[in-house]
HTML snippet that shows the backbone in 3Dmol.js (N, CA, C, O; Angstrom):
<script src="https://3Dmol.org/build/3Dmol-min.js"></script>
<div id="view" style="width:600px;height:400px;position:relative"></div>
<script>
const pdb = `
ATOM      1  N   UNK A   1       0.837  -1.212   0.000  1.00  0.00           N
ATOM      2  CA  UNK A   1       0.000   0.000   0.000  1.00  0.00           C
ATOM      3  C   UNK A   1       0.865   1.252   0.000  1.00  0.00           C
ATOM      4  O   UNK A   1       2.073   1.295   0.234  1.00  0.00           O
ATOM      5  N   UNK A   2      -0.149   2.522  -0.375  1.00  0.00           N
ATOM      6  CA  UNK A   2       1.412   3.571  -0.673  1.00  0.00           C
ATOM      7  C   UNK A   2       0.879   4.357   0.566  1.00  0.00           C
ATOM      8  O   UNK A   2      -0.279   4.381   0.985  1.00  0.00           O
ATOM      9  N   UNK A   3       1.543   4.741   0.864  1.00  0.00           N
ATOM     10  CA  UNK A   3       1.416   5.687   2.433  1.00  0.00           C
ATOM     11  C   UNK A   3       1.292   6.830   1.717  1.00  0.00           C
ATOM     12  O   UNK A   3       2.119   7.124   0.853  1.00  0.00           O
ATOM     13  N   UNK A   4       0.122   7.678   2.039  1.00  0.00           N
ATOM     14  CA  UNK A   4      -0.388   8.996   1.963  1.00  0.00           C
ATOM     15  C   UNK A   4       0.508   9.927   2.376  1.00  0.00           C
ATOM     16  O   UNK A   4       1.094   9.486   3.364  1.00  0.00           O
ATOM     17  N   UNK A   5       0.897  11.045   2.069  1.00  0.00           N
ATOM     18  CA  UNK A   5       1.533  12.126   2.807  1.00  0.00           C
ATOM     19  C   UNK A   5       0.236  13.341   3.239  1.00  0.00           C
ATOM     20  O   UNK A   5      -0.885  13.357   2.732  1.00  0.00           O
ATOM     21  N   UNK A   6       0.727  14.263   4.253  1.00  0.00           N
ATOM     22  CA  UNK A   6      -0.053  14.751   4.828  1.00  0.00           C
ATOM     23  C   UNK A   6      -1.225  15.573   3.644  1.00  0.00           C
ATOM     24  O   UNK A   6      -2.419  15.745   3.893  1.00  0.00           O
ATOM     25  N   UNK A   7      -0.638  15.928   2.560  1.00  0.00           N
ATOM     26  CA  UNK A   7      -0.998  16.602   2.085  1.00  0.00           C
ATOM     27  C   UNK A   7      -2.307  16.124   1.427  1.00  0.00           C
ATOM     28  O   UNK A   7      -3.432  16.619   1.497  1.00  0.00           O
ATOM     29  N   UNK A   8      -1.868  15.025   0.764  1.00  0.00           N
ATOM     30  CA  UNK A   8      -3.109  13.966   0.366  1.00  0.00           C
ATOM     31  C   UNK A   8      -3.925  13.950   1.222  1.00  0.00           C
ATOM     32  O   UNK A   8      -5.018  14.452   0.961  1.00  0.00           O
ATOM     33  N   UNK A   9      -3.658  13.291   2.725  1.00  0.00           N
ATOM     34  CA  UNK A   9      -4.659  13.319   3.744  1.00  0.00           C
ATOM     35  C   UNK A   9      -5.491  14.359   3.933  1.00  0.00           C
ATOM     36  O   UNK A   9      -6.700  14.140   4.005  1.00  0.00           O
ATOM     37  N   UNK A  10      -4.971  15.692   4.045  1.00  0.00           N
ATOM     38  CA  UNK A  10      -5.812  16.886   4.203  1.00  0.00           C
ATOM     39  C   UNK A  10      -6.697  16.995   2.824  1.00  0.00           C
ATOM     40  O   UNK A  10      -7.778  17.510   3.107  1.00  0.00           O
ATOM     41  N   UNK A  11      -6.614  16.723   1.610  1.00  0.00           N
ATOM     42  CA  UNK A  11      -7.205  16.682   0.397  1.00  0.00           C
ATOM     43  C   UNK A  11      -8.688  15.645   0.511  1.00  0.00           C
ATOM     44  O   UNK A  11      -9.824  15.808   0.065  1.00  0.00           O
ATOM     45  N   UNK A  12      -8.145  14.691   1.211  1.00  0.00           N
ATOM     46  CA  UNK A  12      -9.234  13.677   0.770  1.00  0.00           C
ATOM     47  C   UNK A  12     -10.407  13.968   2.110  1.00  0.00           C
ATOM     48  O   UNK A  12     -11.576  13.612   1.962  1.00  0.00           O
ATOM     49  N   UNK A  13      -9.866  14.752   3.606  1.00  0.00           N
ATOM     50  CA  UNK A  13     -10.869  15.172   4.490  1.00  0.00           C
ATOM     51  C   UNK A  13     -11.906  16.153   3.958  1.00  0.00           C
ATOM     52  O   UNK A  13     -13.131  16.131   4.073  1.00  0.00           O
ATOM     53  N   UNK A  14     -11.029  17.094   3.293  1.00  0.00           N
ATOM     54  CA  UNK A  14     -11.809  18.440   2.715  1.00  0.00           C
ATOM     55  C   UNK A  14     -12.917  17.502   1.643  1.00  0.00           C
ATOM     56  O   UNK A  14     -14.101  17.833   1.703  1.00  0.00           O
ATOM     57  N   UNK A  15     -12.557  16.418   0.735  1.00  0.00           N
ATOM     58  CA  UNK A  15     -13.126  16.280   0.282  1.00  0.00           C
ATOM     59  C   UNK A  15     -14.504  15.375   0.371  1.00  0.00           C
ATOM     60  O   UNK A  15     -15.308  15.312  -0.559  1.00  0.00           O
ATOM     61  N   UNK A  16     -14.639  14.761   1.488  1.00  0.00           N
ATOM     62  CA  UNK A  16     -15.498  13.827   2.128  1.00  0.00           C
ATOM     63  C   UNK A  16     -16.123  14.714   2.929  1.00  0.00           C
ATOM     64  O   UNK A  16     -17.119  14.182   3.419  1.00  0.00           O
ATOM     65  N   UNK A  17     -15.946  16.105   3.367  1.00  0.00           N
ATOM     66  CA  UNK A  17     -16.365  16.944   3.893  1.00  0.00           C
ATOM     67  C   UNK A  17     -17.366  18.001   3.315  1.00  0.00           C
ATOM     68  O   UNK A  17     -18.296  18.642   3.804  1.00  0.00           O
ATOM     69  N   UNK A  18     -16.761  17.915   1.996  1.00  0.00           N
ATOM     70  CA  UNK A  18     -17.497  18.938   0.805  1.00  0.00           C
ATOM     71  C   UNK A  18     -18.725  17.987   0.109  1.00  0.00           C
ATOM     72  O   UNK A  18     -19.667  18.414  -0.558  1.00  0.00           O
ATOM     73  N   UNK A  19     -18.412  16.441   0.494  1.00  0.00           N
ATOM     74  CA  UNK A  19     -19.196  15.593  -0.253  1.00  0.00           C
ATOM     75  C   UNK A  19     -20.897  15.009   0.681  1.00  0.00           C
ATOM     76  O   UNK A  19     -22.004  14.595   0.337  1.00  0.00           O
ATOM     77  N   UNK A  20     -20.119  15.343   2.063  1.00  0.00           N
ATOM     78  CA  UNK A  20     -20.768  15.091   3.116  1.00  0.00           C
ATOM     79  C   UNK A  20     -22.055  16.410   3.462  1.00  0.00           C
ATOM     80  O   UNK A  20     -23.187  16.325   3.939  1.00  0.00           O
ATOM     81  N   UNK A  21     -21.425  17.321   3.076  1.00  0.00           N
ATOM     82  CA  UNK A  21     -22.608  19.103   3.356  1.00  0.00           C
ATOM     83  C   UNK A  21     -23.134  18.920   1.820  1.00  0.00           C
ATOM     84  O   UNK A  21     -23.973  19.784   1.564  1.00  0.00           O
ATOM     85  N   UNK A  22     -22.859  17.974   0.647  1.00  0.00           N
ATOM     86  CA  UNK A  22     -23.368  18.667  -0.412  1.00  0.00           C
ATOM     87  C   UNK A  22     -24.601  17.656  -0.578  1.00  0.00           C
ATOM     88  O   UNK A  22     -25.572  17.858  -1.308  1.00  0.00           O
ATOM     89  N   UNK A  23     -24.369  16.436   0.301  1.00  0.00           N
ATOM     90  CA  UNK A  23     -25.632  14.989   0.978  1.00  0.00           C
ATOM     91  C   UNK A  23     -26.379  16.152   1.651  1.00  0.00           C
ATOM     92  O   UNK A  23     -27.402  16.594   1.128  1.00  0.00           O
ATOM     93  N   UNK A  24     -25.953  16.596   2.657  1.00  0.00           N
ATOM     94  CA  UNK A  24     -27.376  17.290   3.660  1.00  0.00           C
ATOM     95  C   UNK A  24     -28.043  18.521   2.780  1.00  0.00           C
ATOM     96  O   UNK A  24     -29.172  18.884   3.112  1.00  0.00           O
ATOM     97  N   UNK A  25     -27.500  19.065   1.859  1.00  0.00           N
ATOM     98  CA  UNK A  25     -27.908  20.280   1.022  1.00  0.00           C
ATOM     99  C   UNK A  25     -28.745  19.766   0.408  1.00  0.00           C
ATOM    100  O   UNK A  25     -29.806  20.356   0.610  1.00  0.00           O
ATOM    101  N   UNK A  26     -28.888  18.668  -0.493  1.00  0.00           N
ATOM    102  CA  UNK A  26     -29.675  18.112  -1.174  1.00  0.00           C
ATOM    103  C   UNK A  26     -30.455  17.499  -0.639  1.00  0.00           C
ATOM    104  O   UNK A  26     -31.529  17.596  -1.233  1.00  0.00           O
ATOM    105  N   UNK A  27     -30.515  16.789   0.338  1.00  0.00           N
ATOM    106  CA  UNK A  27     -31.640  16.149   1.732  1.00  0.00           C
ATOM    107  C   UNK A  27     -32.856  17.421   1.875  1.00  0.00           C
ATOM    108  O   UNK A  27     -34.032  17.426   1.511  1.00  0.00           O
ATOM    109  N   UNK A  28     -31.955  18.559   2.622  1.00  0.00           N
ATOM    110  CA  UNK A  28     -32.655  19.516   3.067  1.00  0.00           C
ATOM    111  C   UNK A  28     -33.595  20.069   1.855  1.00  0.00           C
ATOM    112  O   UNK A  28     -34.764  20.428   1.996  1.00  0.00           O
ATOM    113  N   UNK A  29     -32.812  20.068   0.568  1.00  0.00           N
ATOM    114  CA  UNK A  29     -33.486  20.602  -0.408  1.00  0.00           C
ATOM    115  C   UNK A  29     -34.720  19.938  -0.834  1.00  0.00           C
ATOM    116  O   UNK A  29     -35.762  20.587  -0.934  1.00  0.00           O
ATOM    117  N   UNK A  30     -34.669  18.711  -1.087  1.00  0.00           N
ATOM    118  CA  UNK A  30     -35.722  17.911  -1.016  1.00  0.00           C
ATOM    119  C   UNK A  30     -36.650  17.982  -0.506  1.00  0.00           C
ATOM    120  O   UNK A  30     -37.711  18.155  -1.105  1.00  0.00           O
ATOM    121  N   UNK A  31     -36.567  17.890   0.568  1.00  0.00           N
ATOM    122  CA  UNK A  31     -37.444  17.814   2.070  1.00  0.00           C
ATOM    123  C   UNK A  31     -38.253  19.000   1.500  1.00  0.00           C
ATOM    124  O   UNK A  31     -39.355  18.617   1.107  1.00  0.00           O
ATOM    125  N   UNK A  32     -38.015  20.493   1.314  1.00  0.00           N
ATOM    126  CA  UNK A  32     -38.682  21.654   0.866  1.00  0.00           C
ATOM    127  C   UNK A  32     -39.257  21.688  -0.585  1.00  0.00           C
ATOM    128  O   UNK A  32     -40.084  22.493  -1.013  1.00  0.00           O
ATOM    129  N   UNK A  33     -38.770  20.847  -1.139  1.00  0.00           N
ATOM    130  CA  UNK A  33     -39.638  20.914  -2.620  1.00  0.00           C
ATOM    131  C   UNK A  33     -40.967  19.835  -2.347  1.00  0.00           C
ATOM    132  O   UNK A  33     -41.946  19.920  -3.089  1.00  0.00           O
ATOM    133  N   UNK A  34     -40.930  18.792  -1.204  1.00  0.00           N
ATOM    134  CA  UNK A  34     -41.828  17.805  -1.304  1.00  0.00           C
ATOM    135  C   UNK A  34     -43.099  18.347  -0.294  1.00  0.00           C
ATOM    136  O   UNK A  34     -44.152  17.733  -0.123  1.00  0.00           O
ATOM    137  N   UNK A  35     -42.662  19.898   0.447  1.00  0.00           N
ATOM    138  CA  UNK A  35     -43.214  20.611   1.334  1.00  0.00           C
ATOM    139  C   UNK A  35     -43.243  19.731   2.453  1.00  0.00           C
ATOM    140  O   UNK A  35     -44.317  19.219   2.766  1.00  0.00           O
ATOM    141  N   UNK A  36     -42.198  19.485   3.103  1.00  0.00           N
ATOM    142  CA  UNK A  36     -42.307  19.062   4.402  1.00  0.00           C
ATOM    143  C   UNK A  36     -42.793  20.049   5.643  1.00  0.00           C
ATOM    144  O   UNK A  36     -43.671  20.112   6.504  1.00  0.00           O
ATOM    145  N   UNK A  37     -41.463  20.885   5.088  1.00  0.00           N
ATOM    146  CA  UNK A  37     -41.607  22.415   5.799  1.00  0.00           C
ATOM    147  C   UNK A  37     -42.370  23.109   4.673  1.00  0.00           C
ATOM    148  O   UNK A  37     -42.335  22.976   3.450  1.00  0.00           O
ATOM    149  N   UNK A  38     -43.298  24.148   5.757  1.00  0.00           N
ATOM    150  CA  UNK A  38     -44.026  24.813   5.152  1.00  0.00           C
ATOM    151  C   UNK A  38     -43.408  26.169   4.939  1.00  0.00           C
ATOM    152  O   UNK A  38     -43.920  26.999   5.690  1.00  0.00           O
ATOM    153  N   UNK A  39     -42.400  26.696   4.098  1.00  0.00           N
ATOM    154  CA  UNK A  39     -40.929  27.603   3.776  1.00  0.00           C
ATOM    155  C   UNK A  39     -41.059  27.646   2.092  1.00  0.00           C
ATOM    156  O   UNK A  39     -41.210  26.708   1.309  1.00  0.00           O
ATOM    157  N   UNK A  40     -40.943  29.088   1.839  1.00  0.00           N
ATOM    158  CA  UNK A  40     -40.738  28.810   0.593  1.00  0.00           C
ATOM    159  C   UNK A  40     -38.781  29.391   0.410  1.00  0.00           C
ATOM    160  O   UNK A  40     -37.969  30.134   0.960  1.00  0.00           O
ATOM    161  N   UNK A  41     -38.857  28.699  -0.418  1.00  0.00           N
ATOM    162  CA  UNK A  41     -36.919  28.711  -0.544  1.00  0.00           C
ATOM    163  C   UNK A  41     -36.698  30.225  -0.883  1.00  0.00           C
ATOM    164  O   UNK A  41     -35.559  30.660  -1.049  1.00  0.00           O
TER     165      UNK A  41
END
`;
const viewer = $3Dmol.createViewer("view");
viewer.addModel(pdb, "pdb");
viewer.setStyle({}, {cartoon: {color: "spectrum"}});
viewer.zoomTo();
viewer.render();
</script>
């Protein structure tokens, strides 16, 4: 296996991070188009 350097590591957090808020963005978004909440965007 190839050992990551830090730099990689910090790359792939940011990116499971950016991938992880862009899941709840689209959840949340959902949720308001199907009128869960009664909110208009």
């Amino acid at each position: 296996m190839i050992t990551p350097d830090k730099k990689t590591k910090k790359k792939n957090i940011i990116t499971a991070l950016a991938i992880i808020v862009f899941m709840v963005f689209l959840f949340f978004f959902t949720l308001y188009n199907t009128g869960v909440f009664d909110r208009s965007i």
